[in-house]
TIDOPA-683462 format. One record per residue (C-alpha): residue in one letter; chain; x, y, z. Coordinates in Angstrom, 2 decimals. Each point is the difference from the previous one (the first is absolute). Last residue first. Layout:
# residues N
<site><residu>A</residu><chaine>A</chaine><px>X</px><py>Y</py><pz>Z</pz></site>
...
END
This chain:
# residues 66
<site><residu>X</residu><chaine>A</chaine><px>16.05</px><py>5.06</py><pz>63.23</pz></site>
<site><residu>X</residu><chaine>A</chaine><px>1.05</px><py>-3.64</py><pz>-0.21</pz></site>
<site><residu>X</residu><chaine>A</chaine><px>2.19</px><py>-0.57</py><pz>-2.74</pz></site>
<site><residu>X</residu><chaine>A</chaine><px>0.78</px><py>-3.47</py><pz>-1.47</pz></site>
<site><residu>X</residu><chaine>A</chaine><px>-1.97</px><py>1.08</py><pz>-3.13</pz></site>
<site><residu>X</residu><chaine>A</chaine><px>-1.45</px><py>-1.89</py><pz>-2.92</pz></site>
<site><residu>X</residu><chaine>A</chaine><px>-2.34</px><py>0.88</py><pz>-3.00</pz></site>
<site><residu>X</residu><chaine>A</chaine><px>1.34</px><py>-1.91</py><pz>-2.09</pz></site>
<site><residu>X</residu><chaine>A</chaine><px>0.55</px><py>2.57</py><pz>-2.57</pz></site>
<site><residu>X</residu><chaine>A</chaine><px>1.78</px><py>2.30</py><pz>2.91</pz></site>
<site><residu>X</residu><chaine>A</chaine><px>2.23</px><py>-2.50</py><pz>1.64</pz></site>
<site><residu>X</residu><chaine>A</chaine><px>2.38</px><py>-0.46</py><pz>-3.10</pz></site>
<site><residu>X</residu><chaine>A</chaine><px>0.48</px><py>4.28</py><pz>0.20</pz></site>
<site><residu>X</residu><chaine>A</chaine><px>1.32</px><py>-0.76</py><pz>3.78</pz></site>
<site><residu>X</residu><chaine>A</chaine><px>0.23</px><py>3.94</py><pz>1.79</pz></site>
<site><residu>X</residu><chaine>A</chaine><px>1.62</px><py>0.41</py><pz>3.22</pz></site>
<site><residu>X</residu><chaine>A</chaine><px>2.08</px><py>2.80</py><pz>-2.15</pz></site>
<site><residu>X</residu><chaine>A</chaine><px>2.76</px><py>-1.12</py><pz>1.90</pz></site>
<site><residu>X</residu><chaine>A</chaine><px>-0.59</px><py>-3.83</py><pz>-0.25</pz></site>
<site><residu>X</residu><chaine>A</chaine><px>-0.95</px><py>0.35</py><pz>-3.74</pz></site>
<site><residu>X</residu><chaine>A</chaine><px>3.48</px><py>1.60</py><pz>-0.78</pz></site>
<site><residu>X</residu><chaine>A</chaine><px>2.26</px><py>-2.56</py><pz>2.27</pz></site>
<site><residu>X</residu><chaine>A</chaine><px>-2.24</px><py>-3.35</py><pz>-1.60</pz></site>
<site><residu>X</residu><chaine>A</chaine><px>0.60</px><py>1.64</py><pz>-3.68</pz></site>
<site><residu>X</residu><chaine>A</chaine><px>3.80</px><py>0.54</py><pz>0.62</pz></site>
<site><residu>X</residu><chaine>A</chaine><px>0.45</px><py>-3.42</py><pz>1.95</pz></site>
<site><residu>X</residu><chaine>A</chaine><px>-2.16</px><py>-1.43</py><pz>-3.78</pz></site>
<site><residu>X</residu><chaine>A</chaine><px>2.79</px><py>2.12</py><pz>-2.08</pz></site>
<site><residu>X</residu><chaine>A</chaine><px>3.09</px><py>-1.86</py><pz>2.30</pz></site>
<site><residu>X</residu><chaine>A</chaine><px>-1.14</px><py>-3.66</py><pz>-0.67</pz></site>
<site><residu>X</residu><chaine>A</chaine><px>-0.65</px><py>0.37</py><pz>-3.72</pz></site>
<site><residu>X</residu><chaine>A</chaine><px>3.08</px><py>1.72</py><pz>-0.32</pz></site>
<site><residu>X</residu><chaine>A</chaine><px>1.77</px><py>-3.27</py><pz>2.62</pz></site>
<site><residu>X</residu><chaine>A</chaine><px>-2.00</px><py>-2.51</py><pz>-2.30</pz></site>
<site><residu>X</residu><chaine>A</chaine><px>1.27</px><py>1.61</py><pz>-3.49</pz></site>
<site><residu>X</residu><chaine>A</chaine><px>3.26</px><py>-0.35</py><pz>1.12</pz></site>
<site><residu>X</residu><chaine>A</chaine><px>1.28</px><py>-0.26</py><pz>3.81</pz></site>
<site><residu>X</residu><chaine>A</chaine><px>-1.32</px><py>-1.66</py><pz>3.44</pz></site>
<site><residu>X</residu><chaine>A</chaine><px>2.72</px><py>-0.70</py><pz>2.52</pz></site>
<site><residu>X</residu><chaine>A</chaine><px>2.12</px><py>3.60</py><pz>-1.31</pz></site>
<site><residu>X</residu><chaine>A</chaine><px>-0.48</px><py>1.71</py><pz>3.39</pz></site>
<site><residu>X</residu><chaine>A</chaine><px>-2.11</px><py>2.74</py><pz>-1.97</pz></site>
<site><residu>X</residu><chaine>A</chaine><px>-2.33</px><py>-2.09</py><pz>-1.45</pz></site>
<site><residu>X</residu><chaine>A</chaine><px>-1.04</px><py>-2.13</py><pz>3.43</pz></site>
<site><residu>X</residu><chaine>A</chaine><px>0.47</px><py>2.57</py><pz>1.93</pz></site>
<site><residu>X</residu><chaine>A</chaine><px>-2.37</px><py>2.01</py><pz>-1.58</pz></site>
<site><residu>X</residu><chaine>A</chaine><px>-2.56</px><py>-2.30</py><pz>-0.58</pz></site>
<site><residu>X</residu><chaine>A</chaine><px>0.57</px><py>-0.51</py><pz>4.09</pz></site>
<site><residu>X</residu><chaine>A</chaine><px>-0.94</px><py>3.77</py><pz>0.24</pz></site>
<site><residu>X</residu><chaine>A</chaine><px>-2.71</px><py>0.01</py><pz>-2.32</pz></site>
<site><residu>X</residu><chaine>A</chaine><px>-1.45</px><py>-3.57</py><pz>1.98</pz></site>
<site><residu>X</residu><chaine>A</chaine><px>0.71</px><py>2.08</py><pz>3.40</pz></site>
<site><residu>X</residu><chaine>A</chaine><px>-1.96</px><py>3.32</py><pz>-1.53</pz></site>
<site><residu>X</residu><chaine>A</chaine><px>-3.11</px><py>-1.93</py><pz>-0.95</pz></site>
<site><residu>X</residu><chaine>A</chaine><px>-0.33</px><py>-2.18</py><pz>2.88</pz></site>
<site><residu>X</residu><chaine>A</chaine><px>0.28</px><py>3.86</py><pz>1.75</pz></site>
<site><residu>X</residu><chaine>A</chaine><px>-2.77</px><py>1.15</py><pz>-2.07</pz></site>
<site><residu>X</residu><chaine>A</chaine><px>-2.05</px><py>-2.74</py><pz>0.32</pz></site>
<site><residu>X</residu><chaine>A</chaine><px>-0.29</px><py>0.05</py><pz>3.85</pz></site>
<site><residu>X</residu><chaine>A</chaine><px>-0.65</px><py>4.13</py><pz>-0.62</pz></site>
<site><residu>X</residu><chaine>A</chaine><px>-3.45</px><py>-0.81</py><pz>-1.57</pz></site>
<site><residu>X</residu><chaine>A</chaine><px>-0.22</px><py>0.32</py><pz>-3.81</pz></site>
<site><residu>X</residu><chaine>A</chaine><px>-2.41</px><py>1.42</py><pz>-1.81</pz></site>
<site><residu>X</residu><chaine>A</chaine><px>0.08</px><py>3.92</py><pz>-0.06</pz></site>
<site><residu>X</residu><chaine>A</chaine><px>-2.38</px><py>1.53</py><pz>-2.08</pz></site>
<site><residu>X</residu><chaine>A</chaine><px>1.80</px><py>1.50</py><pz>-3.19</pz></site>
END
């Protein structure tokens, strides 16, 4: 995998996983909404370390320079 993210998007990435976070595990988002909520921080947290976006590969798209 060829990295495609630039560090800016990794740390969007990790805030919105840690506010999906909060949001589930504080109780202010719960059901189907707060799952839903807490498997899309998981996804954001695992592309951000592997600096690797697998929706930015069939487009073509990168937001790193180097």
């Amino acid at each position: 995998m060829k990295r495609n993210m630039s560090n800016t998007d990794r740390i969007i990435r990790v805030l919105f996983a840690a506010l999906f976070s909060y949001l589930y595990f504080s109780g202010i988002v719960t059901g189907a909404p707060g799952i839903v909520l807490l498997v899309l921080g998981a996804v954001f947290l695992l592309t951000s370390v592997v600096a690797f976006c697998p929706l930015y590969a069939p487009f073509k798209l990168s937001t790193y320079k180097g």
